[in-house]
C-alpha positions in Angstrom: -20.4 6.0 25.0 -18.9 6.5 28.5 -17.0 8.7 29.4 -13.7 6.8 28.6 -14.1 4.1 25.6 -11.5 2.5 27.4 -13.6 0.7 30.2 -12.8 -3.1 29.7 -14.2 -6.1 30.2 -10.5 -7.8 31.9 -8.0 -6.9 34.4 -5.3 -4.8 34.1 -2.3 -7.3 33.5 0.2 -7.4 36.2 4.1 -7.3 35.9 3.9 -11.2 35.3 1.3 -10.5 32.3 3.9 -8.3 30.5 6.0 -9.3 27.6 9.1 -7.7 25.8 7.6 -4.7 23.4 8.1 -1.0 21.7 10.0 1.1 23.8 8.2 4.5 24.3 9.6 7.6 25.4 6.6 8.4 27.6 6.6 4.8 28.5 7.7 5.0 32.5 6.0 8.5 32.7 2.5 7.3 31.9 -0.6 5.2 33.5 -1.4 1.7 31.4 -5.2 0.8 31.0 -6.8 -2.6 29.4 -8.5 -2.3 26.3 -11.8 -0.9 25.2 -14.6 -3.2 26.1 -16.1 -2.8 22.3 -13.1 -4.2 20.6 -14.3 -2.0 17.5 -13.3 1.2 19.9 -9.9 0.7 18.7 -9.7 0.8 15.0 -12.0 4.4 16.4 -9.6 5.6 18.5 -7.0 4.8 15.5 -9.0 6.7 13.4 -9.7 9.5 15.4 -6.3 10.1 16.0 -5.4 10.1 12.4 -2.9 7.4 12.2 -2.7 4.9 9.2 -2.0 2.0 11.3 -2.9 0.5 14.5 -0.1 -2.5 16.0 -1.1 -5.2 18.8 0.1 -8.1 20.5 -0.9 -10.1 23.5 0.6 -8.7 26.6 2.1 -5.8 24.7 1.5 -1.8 24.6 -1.2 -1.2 21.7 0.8 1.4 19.4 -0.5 3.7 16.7 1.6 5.2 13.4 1.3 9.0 12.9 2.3 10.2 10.1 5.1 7.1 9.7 6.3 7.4 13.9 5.3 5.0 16.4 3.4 5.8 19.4 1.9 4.3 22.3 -1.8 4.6 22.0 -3.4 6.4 24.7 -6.8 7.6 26.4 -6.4 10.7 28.8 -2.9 9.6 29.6 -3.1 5.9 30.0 -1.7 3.5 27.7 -3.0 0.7 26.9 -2.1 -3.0 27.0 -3.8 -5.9 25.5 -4.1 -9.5 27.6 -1.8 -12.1 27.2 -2.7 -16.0 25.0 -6.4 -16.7 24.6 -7.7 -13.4 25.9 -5.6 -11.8 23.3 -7.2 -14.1 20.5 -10.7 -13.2 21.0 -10.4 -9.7 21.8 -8.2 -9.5 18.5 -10.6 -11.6 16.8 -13.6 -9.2 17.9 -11.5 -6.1 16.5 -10.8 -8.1 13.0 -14.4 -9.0 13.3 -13.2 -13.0 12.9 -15.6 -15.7 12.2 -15.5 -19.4 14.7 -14.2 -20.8 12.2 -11.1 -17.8 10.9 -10.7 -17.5 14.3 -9.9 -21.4 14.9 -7.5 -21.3 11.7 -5.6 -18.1 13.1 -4.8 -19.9 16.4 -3.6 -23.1 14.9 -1.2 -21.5 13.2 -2.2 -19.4 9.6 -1.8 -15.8 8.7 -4.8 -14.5 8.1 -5.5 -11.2 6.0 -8.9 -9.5 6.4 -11.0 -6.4 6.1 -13.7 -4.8 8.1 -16.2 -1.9 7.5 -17.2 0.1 10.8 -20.6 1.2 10.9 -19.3 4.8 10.3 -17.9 3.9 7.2 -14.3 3.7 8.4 -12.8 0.7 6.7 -9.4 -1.2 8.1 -7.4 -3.9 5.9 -6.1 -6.2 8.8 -3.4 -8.6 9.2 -3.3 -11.6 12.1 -0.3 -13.1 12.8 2.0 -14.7 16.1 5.0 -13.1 17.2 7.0 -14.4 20.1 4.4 -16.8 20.8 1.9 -14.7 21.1 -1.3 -13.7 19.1 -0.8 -10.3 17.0 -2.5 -7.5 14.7 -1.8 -5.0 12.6 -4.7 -2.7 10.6 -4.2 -0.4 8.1 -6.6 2.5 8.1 -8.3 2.9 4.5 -9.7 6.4 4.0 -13.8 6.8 3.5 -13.1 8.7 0.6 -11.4 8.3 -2.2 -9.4 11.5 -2.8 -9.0 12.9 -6.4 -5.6 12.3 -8.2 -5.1 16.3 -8.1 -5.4 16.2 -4.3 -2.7 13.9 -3.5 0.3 15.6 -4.5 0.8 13.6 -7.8 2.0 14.5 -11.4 -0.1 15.1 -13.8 0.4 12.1 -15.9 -1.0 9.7 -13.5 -4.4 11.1 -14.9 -3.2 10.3 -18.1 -2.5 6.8 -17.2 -6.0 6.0 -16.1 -6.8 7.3 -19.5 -5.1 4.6 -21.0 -7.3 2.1 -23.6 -5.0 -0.9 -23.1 -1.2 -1.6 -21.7 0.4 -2.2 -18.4 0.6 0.0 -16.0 2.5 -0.8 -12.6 2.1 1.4 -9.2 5.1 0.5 -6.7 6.8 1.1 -3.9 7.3 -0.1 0.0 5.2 -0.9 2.4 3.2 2.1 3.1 4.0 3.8 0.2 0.7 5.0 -0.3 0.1 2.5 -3.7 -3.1 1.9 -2.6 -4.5 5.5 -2.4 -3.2 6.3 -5.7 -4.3 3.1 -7.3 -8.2 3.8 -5.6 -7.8 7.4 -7.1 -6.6 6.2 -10.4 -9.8 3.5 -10.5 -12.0 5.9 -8.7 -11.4 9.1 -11.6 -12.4 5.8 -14.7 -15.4 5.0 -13.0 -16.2 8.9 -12.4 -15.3 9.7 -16.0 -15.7 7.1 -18.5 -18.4 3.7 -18.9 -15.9 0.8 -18.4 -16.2 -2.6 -17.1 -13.2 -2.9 -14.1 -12.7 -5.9 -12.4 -10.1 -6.1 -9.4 -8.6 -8.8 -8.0 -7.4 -8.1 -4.1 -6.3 -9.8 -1.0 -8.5 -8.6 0.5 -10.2 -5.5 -0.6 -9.7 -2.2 0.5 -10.8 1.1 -1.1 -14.6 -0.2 -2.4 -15.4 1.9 -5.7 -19.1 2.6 -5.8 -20.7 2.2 -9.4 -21.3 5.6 -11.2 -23.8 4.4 -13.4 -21.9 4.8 -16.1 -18.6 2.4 -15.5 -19.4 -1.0 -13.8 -17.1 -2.3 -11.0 -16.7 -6.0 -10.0 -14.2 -6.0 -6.8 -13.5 -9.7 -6.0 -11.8 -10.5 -2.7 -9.2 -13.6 -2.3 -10.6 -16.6 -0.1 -14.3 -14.7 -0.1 -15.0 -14.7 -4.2 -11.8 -16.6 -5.4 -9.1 -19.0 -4.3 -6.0 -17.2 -6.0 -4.8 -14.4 -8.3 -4.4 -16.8 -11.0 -7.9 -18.4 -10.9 -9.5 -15.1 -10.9 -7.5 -13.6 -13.7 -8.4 -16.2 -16.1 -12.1 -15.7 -15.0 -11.5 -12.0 -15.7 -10.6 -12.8 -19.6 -14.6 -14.3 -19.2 -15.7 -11.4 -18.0 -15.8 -8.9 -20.8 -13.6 -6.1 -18.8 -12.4 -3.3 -19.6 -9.8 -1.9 -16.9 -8.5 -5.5 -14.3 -6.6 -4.2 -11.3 -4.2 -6.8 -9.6 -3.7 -6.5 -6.5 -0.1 -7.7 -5.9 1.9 -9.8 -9.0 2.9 -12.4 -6.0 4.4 -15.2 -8.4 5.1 -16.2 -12.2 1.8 -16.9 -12.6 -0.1 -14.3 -11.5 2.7 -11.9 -13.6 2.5 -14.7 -17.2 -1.4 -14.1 -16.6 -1.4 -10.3 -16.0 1.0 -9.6 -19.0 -1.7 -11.7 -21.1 -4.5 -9.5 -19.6 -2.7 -6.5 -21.1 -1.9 -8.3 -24.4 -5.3 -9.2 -25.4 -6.0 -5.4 -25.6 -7.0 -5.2 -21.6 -6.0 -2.2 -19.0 -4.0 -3.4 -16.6 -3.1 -2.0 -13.4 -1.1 -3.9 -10.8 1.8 -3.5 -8.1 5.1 -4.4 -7.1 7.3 -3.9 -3.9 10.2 -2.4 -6.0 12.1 1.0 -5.0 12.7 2.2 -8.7 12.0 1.3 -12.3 14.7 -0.5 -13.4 14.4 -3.1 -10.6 10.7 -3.4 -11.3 10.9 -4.5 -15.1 14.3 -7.0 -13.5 11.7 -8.3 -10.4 8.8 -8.9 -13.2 11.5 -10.8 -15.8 13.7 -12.9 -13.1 10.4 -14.1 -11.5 9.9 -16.6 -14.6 11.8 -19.6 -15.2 15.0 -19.2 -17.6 13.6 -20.5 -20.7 10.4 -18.1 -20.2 12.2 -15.2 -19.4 13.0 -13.4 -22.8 9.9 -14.1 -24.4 8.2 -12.3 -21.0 10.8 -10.0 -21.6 9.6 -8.8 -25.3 6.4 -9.0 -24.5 6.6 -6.5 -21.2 8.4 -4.4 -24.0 5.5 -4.3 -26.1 2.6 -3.9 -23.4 4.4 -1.9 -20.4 2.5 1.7 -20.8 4.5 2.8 -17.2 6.0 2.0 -13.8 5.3 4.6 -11.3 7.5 4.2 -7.9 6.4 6.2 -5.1 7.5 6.5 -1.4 6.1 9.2 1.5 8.7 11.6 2.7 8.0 13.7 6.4 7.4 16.9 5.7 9.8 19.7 6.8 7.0 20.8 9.6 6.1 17.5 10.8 2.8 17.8 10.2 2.6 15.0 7.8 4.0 13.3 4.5 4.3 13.7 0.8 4.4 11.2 -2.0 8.1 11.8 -4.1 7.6 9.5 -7.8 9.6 7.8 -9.7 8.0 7.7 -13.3 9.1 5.9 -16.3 6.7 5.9 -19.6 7.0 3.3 -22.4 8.3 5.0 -25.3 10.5 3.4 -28.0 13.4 4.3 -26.1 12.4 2.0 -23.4 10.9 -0.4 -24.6 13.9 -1.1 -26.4 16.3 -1.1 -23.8 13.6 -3.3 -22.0 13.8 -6.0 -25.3 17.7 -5.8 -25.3 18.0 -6.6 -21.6 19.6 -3.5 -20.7 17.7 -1.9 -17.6 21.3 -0.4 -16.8 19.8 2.2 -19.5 16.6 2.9 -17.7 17.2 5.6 -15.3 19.5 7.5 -18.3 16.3 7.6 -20.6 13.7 8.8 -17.6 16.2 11.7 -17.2 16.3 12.7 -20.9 12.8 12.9 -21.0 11.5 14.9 -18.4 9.7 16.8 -20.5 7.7 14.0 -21.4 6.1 13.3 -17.6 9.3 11.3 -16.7 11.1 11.4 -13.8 13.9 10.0 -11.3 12.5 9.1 -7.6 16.1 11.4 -6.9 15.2 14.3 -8.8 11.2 14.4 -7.5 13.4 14.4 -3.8 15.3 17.6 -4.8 12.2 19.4 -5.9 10.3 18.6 -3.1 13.7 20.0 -1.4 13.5 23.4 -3.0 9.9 23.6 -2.8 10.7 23.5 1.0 8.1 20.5 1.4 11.1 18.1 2.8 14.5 18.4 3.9 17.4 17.5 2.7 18.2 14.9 5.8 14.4 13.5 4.9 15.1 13.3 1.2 18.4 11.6 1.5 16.9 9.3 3.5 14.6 8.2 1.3 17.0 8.4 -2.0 18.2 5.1 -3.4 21.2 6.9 -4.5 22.3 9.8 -2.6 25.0 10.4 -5.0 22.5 11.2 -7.7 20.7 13.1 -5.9 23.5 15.8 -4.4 23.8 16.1 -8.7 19.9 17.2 -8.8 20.2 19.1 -5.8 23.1 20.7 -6.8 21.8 21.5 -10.5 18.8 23.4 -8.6 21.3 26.0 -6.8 23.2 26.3 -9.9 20.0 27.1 -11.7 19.0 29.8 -9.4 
């Protein structure tokens, strides 16, 4: 490699080239360079720089997320900015690694979602897309490894979870939550441990599971293997699996299919972009039409094993983030306030029963607080209910 990997293959765009973007604070104080000639030097240099995603779009500053802040990504003080229309397109294409033909669908219009594999094993779940007219990425860095469930900062009883024989379990959160990493760890410690057939179902793949030779793992990828979630979860039923893994529960299908899954004596994990448990089992029932809804509703009651909710808190030193849970179990408490329609009830039951592994998203905050991993700006931030957490955090000094 040269000396920079940012020697390109175009001209550095002029003022006319520019187009509105990110505002930087080191914007008017730094250099701007084109982009790497190998287009695969820049899901490196995101890599290398440890950030979890890298953000383009034609004419604009390439920017990097660091431990959840936006930067400008740079090489020995020179930012870089991507060309402008059909430039842009196949120098995006060459970094999602785009076939004539996705490429052709992306510019008339689609969405595309995609993955690629670098040759180092780094592996990037990518997004193209058009804003403002113009062409646009975003990749997601997926870790090599898979990092044990004791690593990442989790309770305990997520290791019980992957224990599980049968039963829902659901893993949500936001965007960037880091559902995915616990998910791969969760799959990752049932092929390590046990002989199990597991199927997933994702769009597109992202954490690949190698085969322990002891549990067999079937990861099918939408638009590669299958045409939808639903297709591929009644193929799954064929399949003779143990442990299915769902990607996202998009639509009442995919969610009428995955509850049956479970029923039929099937491990099911799956996800959700809910902030807390009582909105997840609500999302889940008011996704069906009226007249399904309450017998979805009884049978979530009788197959829902647990809804985790997780979101990643800044630490107090900057240095990085840490997962703060939400866990609610399926005990007879729950499941029949879940039968009875009142999730109002939830939250009051995941307190009582803390002993049990459960807790409030609010009350892992306040921990975290007193534990001096987070502070209390950062956990207030990222409460849903800041009222309930001054009650936790105020229930830790009264304790001390």
């Amino acid at each position: 490699m040269s000396e920079s990997i940012f020697d390109p293959p175009f001209r550095t765009p002029g003022p006319s080239d520019e187009v509105p973007g990110p505002v930087f604070e080191k914007a008017s104080t730094m250099d701007e360079a084109p982009p790497p000639g190998d287009a695969g030097d820049l899901l490196l240099a995101t890599s290398a720089r440890g950030a979890s995603d890298l953000m383009c779009r034609g004419g604009e500053l390439v920017a990097v997320q660091i431990n959840g802040r936006v930067q400008p990504l740079d090489e020995g003080g020179r930012m870089v900015r991507l060309p402008r229309g059909d430039m842009a397109y196949r120098y995006l294409g060459e970094v999602a690694d785009l076939t004539e033909a996705q490429l052709l669908k992306w510019k008339s219009g689609a969405d595309l979602d995609v993955s690629r594999t670098l040759a180092g094993g780094d592996r990037f779940r990518i997004n193209l897309h058009h804003a403002m007219n113009q062409p646009g990425l975003v990749a997601r860095h997926i870790p090599k490894h898979v990092r044990p469930l004791q690593e990442l900062g989790l309770p305990d009883v997520l290791s019980d979870l992957a224990n599980l024989p049968r039963g829902l379990v659901l893993v949500c959160g936001p965007t960037g939550s880091g559902k995915t990493t616990t998910l791969g760890a969760m799959i990752d410690q049932i092929v390590q441990r046990d002989a199990r057939h597991i199927v997933t179902i994702e769009d597109p793949i992202e954490i690949v599971h190698r085969t322990s030779g002891r549990s067999v793992v079937r990861q099918r990828e939408l638009g590669t293997d299958v045409d939808s979630f639903p297709t591929a979860l009644r193929s799954a039923l064929r399949q003779a699996p143990d442990v299915v893994l769902v990607g996202e529960m998009r639509d009442p299908e995919t969610i009428q299919l995955a509850v049956t899954v479970a029923e039929t004596g099937h491990l099911v994990f799956a996800t959700l972009h809910t902030t807390d448990a009582p909105t997840t089992v609500d999302r889940i029932v008011e996704a069906m039409p009226d007249g399904q809804q309450n017998g979805l509703r009884s049978a979530l009651a009788l197959i829902l094993r647990a809804v985790v909710v997780q979101t990643l808190v800044p630490t107090a030193d900057g240095a990085g983030r840490v997962p703060a849970v939400e866990i609610m179990l399926g005990n007879r408490a729950i499941r029949e306030h879940i039968r009875k329609s009142d999730s109002h009830m939830l939250h009051g039951e995941i307190e009582g029963r803390s002993s049990d592994g459960m807790i409030r998203m609010e009350e892992s905050l306040a921990n975290l607080v007193r534990a001096g991993r987070i502070t209390v700006e950062a956990a207030r931030n990222a409460a849903s209910d800041r009222d309930v957490l001054n009650r936790f955090l105020e229930k830790g000094r009264g304790a001390r």
